[in-house]
C-alpha positions as CSV (number, residue, x, y, z in Angstrom):
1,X,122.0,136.8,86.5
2,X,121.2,132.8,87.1
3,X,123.6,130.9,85.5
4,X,122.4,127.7,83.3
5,X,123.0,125.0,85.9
6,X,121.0,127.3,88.7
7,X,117.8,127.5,85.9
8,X,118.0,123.7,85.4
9,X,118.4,123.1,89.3
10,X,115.4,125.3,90.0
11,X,113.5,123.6,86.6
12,X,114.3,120.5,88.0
13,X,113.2,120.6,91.3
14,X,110.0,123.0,90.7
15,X,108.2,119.8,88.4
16,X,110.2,117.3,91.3
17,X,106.7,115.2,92.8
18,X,105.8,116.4,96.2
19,X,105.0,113.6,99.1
20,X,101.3,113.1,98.7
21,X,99.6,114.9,101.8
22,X,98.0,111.4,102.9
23,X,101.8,109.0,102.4
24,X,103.3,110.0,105.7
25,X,100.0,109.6,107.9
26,X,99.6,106.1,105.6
27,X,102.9,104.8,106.5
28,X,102.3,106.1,110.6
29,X,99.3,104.2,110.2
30,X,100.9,101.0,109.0
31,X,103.7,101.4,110.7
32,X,101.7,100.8,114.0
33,X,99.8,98.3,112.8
34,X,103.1,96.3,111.9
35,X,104.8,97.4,115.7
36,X,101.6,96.1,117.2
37,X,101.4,92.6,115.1
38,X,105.2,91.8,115.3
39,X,105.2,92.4,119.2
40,X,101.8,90.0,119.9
41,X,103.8,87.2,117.4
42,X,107.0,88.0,119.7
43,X,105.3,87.8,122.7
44,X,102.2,85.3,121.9
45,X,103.7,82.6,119.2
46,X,101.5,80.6,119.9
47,X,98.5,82.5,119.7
48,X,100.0,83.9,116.8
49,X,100.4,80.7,115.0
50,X,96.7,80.2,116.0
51,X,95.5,82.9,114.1
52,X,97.5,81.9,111.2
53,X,95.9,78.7,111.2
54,X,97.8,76.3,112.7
55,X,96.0,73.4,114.2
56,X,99.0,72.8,116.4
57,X,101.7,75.0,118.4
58,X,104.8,75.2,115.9
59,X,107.6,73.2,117.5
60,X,110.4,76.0,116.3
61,X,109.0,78.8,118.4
62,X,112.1,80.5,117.8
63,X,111.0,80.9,114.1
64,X,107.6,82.7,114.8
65,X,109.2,84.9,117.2
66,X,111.7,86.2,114.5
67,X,109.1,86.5,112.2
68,X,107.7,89.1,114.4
69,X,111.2,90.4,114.6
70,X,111.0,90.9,111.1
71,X,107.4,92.4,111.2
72,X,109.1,94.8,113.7
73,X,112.1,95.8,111.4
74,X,109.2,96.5,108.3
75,X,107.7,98.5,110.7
76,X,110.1,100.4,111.9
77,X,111.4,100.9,108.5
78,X,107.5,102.6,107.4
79,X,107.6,105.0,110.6
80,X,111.4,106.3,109.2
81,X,109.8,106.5,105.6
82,X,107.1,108.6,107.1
83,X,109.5,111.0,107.7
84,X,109.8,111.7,104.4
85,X,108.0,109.4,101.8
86,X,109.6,109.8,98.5
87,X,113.3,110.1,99.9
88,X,112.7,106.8,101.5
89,X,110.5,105.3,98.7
90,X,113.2,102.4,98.9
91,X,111.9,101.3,102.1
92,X,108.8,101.9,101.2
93,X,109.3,99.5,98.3
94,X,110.8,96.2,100.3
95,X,107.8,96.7,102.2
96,X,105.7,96.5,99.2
97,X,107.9,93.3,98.4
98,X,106.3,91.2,101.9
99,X,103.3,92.3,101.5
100,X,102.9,90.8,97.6
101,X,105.0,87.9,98.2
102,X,104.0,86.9,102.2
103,X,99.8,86.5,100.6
104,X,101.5,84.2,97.6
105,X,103.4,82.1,100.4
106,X,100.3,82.0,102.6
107,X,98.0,81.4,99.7
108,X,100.6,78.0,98.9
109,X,100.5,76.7,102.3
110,X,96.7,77.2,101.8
111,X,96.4,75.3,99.3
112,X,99.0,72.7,99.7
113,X,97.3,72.0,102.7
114,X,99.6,73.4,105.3
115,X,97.2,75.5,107.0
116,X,93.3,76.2,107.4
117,X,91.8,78.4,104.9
118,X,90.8,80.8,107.7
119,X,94.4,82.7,107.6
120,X,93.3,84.1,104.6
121,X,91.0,86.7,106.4
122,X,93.7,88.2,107.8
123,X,95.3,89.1,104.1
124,X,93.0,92.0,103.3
125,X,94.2,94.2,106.6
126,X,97.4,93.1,107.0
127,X,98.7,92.7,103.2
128,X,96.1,93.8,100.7
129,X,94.8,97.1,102.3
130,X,98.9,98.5,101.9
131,X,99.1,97.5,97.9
132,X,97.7,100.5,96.6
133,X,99.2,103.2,99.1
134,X,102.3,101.3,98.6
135,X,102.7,101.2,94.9
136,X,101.4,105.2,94.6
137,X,104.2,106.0,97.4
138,X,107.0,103.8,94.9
139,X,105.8,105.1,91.7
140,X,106.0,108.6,92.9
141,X,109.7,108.2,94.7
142,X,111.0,106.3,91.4
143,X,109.6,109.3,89.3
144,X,111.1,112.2,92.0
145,X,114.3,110.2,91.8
146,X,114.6,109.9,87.8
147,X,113.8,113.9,88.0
């Protein structure tokens, strides 16, 4: 005979959300993407800063390179959360974070005229693109948490 706490234990965790098949390959997926971007800022500032529209090299190197750092830690942090999705939703979530508020900033410099216009192509594949994946992944962690 199941006692009352086992029924509610099996209740709860029978209508618990399940990782959506396609979240772990997602986060692989962007995890690589971030590995390989942070390491070519690390390693290629300059080019880096190129391609995020600087006319000139920066003169604090040291700055781009942790950026990349950072980049690296985000990434790192999607490949754990690939693990297992909606345990790690949390990671998944400061990730979401930088990738809304890093377009705003870039979108300011933009238009306060600290860099070309041509950094915004590279919003769609390295923020954009991860918004919707992102916010599913969240959604269904907050909802498996509050279960």
């Amino acid at each position: 005979m199941t006692s009352q706490l086992e029924r509610t234990e099996i209740t709860a965790t029978s209508t618990a959300p399940q990782n959506p098949a396609w979240s772990a390959w997602v986060l692989r997926i962007s995890a690589a993407h971030s590995l390989v971007w942070g390491i070519f800022i690390i390693l290629a500032p300059i080019t880096a800063a190129t391609c995020y529209g600087f006319d000139r090299p920066p003169a604090e190197v040291f700055l781009w390179r942790g950026a990349g750092f950072m980049i690296c830690v985000l990434g790192t942090g999607y490949l754990i959360a690939s693990t297992n999705p909606l345990q790690h939703w949390l990671a998944v979530f400061l990730g979401l974070i930088a990738k809304v508020f890093g377009p705003i900033g870039i979108c300011g410099a933009v238009y306060l005229g600290e860099v070309s216009w041509h950094v915004l192509i590279l919003l769609p594949v390295n923020d954009l693109l991860w918004w919707y994946p992102f916010t599913r992944i969240v959604l269904c962690g907050i909802r498996r948490s509050s279960v």
